[in-house]
C-alpha positions in Angstrom: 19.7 3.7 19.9 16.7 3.5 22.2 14.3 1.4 20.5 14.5 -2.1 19.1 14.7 -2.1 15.2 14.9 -4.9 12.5 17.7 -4.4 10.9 19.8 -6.8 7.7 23.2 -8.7 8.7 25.1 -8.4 5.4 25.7 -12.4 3.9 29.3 -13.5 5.5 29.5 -11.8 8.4 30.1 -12.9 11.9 27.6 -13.0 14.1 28.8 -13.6 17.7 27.6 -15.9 20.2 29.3 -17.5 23.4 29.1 -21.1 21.6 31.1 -19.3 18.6 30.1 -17.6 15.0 26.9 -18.0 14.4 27.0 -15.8 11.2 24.9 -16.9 7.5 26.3 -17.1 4.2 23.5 -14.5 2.6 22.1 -11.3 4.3 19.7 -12.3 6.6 16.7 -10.8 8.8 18.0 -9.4 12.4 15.9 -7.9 15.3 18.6 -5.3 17.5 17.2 -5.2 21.0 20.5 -3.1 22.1 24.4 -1.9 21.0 27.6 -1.1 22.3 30.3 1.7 20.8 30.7 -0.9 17.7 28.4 -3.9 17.8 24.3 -4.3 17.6 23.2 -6.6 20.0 20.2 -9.1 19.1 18.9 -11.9 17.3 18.2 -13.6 14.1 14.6 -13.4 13.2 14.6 -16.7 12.0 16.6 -20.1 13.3 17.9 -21.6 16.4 16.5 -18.7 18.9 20.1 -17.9 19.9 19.7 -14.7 22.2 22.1 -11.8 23.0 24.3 -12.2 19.4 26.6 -9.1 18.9 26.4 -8.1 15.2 29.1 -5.8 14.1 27.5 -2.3 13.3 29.8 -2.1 10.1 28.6 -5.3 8.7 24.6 -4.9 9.3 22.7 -2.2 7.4 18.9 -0.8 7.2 15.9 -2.5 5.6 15.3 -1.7 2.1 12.0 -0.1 0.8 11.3 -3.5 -0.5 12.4 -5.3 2.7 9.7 -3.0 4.8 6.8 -4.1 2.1 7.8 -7.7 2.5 7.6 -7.8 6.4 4.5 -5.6 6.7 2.6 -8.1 4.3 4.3 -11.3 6.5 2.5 -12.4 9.7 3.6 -15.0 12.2 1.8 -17.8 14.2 2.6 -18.2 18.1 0.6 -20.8 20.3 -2.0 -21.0 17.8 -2.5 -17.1 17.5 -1.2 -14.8 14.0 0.1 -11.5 14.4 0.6 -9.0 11.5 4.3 -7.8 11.1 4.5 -4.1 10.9 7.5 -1.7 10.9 8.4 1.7 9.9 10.1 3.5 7.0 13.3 2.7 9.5 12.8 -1.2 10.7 11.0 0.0 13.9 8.3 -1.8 15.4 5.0 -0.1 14.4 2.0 -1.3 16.9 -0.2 0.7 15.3 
């Protein structure tokens, strides 16, 4: 994998940090900046701002169609300024 993708951590799965598992109790919204041979390496969209969490690729899977609508209708505030979410058919960024 070369480019960063958004991607779903399946509910109860680990999600590795160095202060321990950081994992969520229902599938929740990921952004994969990187892997290894058997774990994704990213963050959680949403929460604490924990960096570098390894995701195991077994227990993560892609967006749904529905899950693609959802974020390309979402936008986000930072320092005052709103930026429109858009992604692919495959979780990609789209800066289109």
């Amino acid at each position: 994998m070369n480019k960063q993708r958004y991607m779903i951590l399946k509910g109860g799965s680990p999600a590795i940090h160095k202060l321990g598992d950081i994992g969520r109790d229902e599938d929740d919204l990921i952004f994969v900046k990187s892997e290894t041979q058997n774990h994704f390496v990213g963050n959680f969209v949403e929460g604490f701002g924990f960096a570098d969490v390894e995701f195991r690729k077994s227990d993560c899977r892609p967006l749904t169609q529905a899950e693609i609508e959802k974020l390309n209708n979402s936008e986000i505030q930072l320092g005052g300024i709103r930026y429109k979410m858009r992604v692919d058919s495959e979780g990609y960024p789209n800066n289109d």
